[in-house]
N, C-alpha and C positions, 0 to 999 in steps of 0.2 A: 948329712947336710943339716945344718941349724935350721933351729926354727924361723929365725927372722928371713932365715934366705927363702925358707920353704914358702914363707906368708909373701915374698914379693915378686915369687912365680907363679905366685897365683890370682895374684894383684887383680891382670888382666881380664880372671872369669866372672871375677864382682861385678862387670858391668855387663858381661856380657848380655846381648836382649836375647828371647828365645824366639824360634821360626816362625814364620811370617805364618798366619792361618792360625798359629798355637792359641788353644786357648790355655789363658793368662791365670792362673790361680790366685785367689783374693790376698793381698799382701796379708802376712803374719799368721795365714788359717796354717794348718799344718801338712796341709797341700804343698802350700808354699815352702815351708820350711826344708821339704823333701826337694826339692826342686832347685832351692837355695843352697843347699848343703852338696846336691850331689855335681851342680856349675863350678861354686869352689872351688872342690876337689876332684874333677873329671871324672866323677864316675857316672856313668848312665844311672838317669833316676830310676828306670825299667830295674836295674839291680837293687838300684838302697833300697828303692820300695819293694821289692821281691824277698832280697834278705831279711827288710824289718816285720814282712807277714810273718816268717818263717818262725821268726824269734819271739814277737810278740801280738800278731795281728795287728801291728799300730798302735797297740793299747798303752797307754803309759802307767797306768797301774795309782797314780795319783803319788809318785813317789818312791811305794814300796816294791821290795827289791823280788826277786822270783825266790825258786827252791831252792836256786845256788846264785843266790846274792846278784843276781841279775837286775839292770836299772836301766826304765824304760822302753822306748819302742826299740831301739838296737840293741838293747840286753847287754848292757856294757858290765860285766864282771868284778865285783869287788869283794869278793868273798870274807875277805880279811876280819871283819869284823861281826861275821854269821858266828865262827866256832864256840863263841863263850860258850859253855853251860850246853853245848848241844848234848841230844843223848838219841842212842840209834834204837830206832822204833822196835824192835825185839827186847829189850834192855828196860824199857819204860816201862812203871804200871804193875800189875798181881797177874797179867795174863799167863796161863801155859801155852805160849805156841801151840804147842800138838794136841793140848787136849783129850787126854784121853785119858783115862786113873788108871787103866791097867798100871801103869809102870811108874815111876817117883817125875813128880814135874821138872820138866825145864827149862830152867830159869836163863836169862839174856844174859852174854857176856859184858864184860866191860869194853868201849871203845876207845881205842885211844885218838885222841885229838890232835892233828896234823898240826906243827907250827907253821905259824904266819908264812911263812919265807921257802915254806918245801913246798906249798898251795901249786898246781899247776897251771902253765899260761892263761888254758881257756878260762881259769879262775879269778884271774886277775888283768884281765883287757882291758879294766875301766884305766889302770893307770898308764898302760900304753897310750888310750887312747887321748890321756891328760896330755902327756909328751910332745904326742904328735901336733894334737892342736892346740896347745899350749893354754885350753880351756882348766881353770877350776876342776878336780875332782869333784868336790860339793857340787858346783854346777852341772857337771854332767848328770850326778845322780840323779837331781830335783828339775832342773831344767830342760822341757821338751826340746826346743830346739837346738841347743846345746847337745845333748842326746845324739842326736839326728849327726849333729857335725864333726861328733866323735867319730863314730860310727861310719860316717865318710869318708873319715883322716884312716881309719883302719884299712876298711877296702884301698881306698887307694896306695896307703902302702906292702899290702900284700904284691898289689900289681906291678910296681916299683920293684920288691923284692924277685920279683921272680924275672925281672930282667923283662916286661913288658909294657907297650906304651899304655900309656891314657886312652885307650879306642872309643870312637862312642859307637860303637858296635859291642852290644850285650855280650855276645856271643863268645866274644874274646877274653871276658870275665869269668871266665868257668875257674880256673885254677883261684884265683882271687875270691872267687866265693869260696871252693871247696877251703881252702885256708882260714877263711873268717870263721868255720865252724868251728875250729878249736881242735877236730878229732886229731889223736894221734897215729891214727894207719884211713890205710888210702880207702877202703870199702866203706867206712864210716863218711869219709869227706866227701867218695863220689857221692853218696845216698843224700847228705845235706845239699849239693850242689845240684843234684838232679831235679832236687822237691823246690829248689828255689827258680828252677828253669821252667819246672813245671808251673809255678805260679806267673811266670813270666808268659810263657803262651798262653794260657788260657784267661788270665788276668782275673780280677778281684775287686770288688767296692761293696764298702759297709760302713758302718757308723760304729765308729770309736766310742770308749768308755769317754772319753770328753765330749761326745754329742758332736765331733764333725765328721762327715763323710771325706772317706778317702779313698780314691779310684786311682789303677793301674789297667790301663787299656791292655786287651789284650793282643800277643804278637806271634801270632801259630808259627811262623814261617821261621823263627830263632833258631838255629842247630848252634849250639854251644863246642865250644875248641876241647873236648871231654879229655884228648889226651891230656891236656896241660898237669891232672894232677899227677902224670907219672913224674915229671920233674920235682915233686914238694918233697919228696924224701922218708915219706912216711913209711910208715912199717906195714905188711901183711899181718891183718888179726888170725888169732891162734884156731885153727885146725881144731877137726874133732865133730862128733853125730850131731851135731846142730840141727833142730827139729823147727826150722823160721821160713816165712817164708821169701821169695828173692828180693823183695822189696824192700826190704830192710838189713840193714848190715848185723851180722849175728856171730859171738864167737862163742867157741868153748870153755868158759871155766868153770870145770865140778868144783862142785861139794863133795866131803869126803864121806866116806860110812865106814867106818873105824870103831872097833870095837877097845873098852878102857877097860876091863873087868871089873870083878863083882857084880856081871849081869848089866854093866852100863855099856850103853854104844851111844854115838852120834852121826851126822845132824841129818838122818832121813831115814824113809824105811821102802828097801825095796819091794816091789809088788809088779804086777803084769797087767794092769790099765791098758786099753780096755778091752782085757778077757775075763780079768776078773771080777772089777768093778767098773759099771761107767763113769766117763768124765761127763759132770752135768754142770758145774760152774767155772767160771772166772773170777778171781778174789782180784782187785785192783786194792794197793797197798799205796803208802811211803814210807820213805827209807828211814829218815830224820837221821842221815850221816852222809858223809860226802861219798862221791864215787871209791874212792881208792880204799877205803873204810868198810864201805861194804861190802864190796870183793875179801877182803880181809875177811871178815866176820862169818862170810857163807863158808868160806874156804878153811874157817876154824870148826873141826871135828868136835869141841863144846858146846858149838853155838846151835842156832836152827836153820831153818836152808827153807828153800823157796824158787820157781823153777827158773825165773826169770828178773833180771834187773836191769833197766831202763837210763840211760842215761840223760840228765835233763838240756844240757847246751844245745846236743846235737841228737839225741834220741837213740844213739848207741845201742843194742842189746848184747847182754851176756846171758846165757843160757848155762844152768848150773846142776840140775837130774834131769834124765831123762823122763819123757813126761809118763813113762809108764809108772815110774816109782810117786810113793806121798814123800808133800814135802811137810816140816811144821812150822804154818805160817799163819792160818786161821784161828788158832784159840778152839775151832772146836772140830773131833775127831772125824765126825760123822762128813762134815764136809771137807776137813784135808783130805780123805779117805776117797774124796768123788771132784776133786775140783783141781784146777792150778794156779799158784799165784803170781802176779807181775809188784814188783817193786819197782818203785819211779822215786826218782833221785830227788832227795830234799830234805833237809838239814836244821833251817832255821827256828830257835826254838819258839817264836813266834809262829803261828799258820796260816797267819793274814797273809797268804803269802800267792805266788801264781806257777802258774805253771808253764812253759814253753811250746810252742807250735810242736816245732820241731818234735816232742817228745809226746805232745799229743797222735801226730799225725802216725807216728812207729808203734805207738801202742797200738793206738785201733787196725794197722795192716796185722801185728801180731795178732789180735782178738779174733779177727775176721779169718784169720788162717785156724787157730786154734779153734773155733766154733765150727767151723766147717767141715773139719778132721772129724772132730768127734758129736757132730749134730747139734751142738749148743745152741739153743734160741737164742737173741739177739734182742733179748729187755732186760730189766733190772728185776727180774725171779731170774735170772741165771749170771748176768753180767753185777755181781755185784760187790761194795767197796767191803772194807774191811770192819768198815762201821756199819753194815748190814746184815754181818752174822752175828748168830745170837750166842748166849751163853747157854753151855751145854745143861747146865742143872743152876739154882736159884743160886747157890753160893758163889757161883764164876760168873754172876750176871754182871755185877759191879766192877769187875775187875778187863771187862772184852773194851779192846780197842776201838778209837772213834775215827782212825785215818781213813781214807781218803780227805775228811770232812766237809762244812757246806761250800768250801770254796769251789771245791774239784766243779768245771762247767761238765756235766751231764748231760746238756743238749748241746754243745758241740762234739764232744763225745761222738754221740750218737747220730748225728749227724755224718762225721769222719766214718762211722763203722756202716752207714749208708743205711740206718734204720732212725731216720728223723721223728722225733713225739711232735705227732699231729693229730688231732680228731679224727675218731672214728665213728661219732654217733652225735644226734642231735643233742638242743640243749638241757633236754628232760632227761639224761641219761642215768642211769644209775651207779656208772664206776663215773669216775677222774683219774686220770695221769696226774703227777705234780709236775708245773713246766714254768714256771716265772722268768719274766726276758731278762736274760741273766745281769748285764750289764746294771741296765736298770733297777734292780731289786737287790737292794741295798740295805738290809736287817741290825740291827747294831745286836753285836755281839761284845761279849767281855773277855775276860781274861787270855787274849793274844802274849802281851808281853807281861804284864800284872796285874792278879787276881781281883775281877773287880772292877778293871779299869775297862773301858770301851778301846775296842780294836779298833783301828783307822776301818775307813769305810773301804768297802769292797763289794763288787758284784758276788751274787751269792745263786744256788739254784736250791735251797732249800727254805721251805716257810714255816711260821710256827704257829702251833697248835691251842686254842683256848677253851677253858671252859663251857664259852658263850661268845654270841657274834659280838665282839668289841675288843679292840685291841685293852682297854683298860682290865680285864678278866684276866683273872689270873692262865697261866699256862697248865695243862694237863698234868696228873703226877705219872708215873711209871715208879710202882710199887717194886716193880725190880731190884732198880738202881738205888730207891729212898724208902726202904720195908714201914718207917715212921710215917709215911703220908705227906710227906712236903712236897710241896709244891716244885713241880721244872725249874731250871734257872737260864737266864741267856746265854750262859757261860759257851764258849765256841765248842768246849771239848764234851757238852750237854746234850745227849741225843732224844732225852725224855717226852717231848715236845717238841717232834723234828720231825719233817715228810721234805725227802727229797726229787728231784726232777727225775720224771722218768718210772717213781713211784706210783701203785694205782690203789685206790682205797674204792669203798664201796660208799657210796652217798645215803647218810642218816636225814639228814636235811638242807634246805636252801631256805635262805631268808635275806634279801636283799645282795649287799654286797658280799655276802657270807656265804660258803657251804662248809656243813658237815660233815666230816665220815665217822666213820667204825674204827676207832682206834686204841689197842691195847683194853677192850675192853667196856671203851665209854666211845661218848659222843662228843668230838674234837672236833673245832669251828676254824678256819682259816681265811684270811681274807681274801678275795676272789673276784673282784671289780670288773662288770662288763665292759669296762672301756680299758681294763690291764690286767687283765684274768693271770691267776697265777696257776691256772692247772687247764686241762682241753678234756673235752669229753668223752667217754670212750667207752667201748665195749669188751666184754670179758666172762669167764666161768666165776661165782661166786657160790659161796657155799655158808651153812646158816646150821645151829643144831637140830639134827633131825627129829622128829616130832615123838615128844613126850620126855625131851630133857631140857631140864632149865638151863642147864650149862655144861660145856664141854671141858677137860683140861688139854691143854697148850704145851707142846718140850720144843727143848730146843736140839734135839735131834731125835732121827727117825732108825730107834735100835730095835731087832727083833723081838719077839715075843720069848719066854722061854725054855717052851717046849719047844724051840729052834737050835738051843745051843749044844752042838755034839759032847759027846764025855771031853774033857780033859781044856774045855773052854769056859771060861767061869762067864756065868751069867752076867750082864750087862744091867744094873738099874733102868727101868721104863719110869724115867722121875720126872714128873709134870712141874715146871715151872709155877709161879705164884699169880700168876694169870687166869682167869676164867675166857672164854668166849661163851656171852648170855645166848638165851633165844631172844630171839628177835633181830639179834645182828648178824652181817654180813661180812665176809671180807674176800679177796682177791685173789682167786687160786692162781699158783705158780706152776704147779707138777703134781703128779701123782707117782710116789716112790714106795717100794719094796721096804720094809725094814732090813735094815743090813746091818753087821757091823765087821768092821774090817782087826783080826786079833793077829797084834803084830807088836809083841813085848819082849821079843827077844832079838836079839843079833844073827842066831840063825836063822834066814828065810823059809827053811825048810819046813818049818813048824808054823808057819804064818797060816791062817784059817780065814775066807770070806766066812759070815755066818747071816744066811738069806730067810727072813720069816716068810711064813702067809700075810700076816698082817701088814695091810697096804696103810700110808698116810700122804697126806697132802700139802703139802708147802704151802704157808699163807704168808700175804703182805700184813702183819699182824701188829706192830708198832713201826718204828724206824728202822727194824731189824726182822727178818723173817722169822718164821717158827712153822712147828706141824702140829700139825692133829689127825686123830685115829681117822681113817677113810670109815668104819663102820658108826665113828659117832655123829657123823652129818650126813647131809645131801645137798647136794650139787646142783645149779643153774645155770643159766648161761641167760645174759641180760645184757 
């Protein structure tokens, strides 16, 4: 059907008035828009508005597109113009994935970049959705409401397509939603279709990154027509030990472990998790490659592996080792050795970038299964990004990755994983959480698209660190990353002077709108407003140098002593980072762990060796990224 004929079937909904009792949303708020777009095109607002939580909470992001070129509240697809210059997040940077010197580093493959025209559907929606409503591309991307009427024009031609009416009964919209996800097999589409029913009964209202509130009452009584997506044609996902839990759709694609000669293998190393070592982290990653790119890349025996990858449209999981085996994903050994990682799909080489409901909601049911398996606390000393681990010794400091970064929202996060950052203690307390309302706190960072240059604005959950209470003070240094003593920079990809949400530091001091903590060493001031606090007060175990030493050293892993290591096991460096921890300061213990280290340099597993010391150490929240110290060089509190 043409478009003009489509526009004067639809004539009649323009005026339509809505039910008598209705309350009437304020013309042109974005209530309205919702409401206007889904009369148009017959779709029940109960869906547009369900589907656009799903995709984007409503947020229109100010323009800018998601992790796969995703624009606005209905995540309309236009991928096309993401690939320039993309590079896949293993590939980028001086890091060693795996971390470990036993064996020669390995370095990222190259990716190759999908042309424009092989891009798949759910990558390119935006221009269907041009088609259908014969709106502007430009406009859809930049224009909210336009947004909204694409996105209308979509759902309603799903429902069209599958041979059913316009119903204004939700329920009949099941196949029509599962299709608007994009997925290509029916486990993935029920899973999107079910979380947007689910938003439908229970219903939803918040305040938008544009400052209006947007409500979807909710409708318990909804039973959705669930068979419809046997009709869509979709494929069953691929068979195999999938370790997920039901809530989310999960297939199998391994990584290989392939042995090349001269002593080289790839991309993992088997082990018996957790017999032999515990699992005590979660590494939350991105990809910086598209879906079909990274499948490729894990499933390349040169590249590195990781156990988990996320898809961003629709939250998809592929599952790639099993979780007993290490994957190399962290950059440093001690924790691939003890952790597992999730990769979440996103490409753009800009990071101003967002993230998808959808692929929030599939992660944190992942998390919440994986913590539960193997007892993993549920804060950021276990849940944490990939810009939270440290480098293993001084020389790999500069070179550790900074993804997740400050975009990634941590209290919604955390929220979804059902352990919300809220106070724990009054206002004289001696630890803080870092918690800034995300939306709202809005930091100007640089170098997004060009070095230097300010990133569009974006909601952030990370704040920065200074000198002294004043934004004019300079930023903290991190001798780390800058050995010469310069000063932090804004730069987005800058972790030097960076406490993210969900972080706890230990309180050096308060002085009006300011607090202090203990950081990397010094005393870092951050703004902190009782009428917009960017952190909540909290309680915790903290630890200090135990008395009659001026200073502690700091690693960035926790390797045994070496009268630990049996014959035939070459001793491991115990090599303190360039950080001191003084007396008199405090920081945030995370755990108390065994020195371990896990020897595994060759292809035959047979030969693989835990190696477990006496000597115990303690996780600290120690700059932007954790680190340990000897358990016999401090002592311990609880405040």
């Amino acid at each position: 059907m043409g478009l003009l004929a489509s526009a004067a079937l639809l004539l009649p909904l323009l005026s339509a008035a809505p039910p008598a009792g209705a309350d009437v949303p304020e013309a042109g708020s974005l209530q309205s828009q919702f409401a206007r777009a889904a009369a148009r095109h017959g779709v029940p607002e109960s869906v547009l508005l369900a589907v656009s939580y799903l995709q984007s909470r409503w947020d229109g992001h100010g323009g800018a597109p998601s992790v796969t070129g995703g624009y606005g509240p209905m995540h309309l697809t236009d991928a096309v113009t993401a690939l320039a210059g993309a590079a896949p997040h293993h590939s980028d940077g001086e890091e060693d994935p795996r971390g470990d010197s036993s064996r020669a580093v390995r370095s990222g493959a190259e990716a190759p970049v999908p042309a424009a025209d092989s891009l798949p559907p759910r990558l390119r929606t935006l221009e269907r959705a041009s088609a259908l409503s014969g709106i502007p591309a430009e406009e859809l991307r930049t224009g909210t409401a336009a947004n909204i009427e694409g996105g209308a024009a979509l759902l309603a031609a799903a429902q069209r397509e599958a041979g059913l009416p316009a119903s204004t009964d939700p329920a009949d919209w099941y196949g029509a939603v599962a299709r608007y996800s994009g997925a290509d097999d029916s486990a993935t589409a029920t899973t999107y279709a079910n979380d947007v029913f689910d938003v439908i009964r229970t219903g939803e209202s918040r305040t938008t990154d544009s400052g209006q509130v947007v409500t979807l009452p909710a409708a318990p009584a909804v039973a959705p027509a669930t068979e419809q997506v046997a009709a869509l044609g979709l494929r069953r996902p691929a068979g195999g030990p999938v370790e997920c839990p039901r809530s989310v759709a999960c297939e199998w694609i391994p990584a290989p472990y392939e042995e090349f000669g001269d002593g080289d293998y790839g991309n993992h190393d088997k082990a018996d998790r957790p017999t032999s070592q515990s699992v005590d982290y979660i590494v939350i990653h991105d990809t910086e490659a598209v879906w079909d790119v990274t499948l490729k890349l894990v499933q390349d025996p040169t590249y590195v592996s990781w156990q988990y990858s996320l898809r961003s449209s629709d939250g998809h999981i592929a599952q790639h080792l099993p979780l007993k085996d290490v994957g190399w994903h962290a950059g440093n050994w001690f924790v691939n050795a003890k952790s597992v990682g999730l990769e979440h799909e996103g490409f753009l080489t800009s990071p101003d970038s967002w993230y998808t409901e959808a692929m929030y909601r599939t992660s944190a049911r992942l998390v919440r299964y994986l913590a539960a398996r193997y007892g993993i606390p549920l804060d950021r000393q276990h849940i944490l990004g990939h810009d939270n681990v440290p480098g293993t010794v001084t020389s790999t400091i500069r070179g550790m990755h900074t993804d997740p970064g400050p975009y990634w929202d941590w209290a919604h996060y955390f929220r979804l994983l059902g352990r919300p950052i809220t106070p724990s203690a009054g206002p004289d307390a001696s630890v803080v959480t870092i918690r800034p309302e995300y939306s709202a706190h809005q930091p100007v960072y640089t170098g997004c698209a060009v070095a230097g240059e300010a990133c569009a604005p974006h909601g952030s959950g990370a704040v920065r660190l200074h000198t002294a209470p004043s934004t004019d003070a300079p930023l903290v240094k991190d001798i780390g990353l800058r050995p010469g003593g310069q000063d932090s920079t804004t730069g987005v990809n800058d972790t030097g002077a960076r406490a993210s949400t969900g972080q706890s530091y230990a309180v050096a001091e308060r002085r009006g709108d300011w607090t202090a903590v203990w950081y990397l060493g010094q005393k870092a001031w951050f703004h902190n407003p009782g009428k917009h606090p960017t952190a909540v007060n909290a309680r915790g175990l903290v630890l200090t140098p135990r008395e009659g030493l001026a200073s502690v050293p700091v690693y960035g892993r926790a390797y045994p002593e070496a009268s630990a290591y049996p014959a035939g096991v070459p001793v491991q460096a115990v090599s303190p980072l360039p950080y001191r921890l003084l007396a008199g300061q405090r920081y945030v213990v995370g755990d108390r762990t065994p020195g371990e280290y896990y020897f595994a340099p060759v292809f035959d597993s047979s030969g693989h060796t835990v190696v477990r010391g006496q000597e115990d150490y303690y996780q600290i929240q120690f700059g932007h990224r954790v680190a340990f110290v000897k358990a016999a060089d401090v002592r311990v509190s609880r405040v």
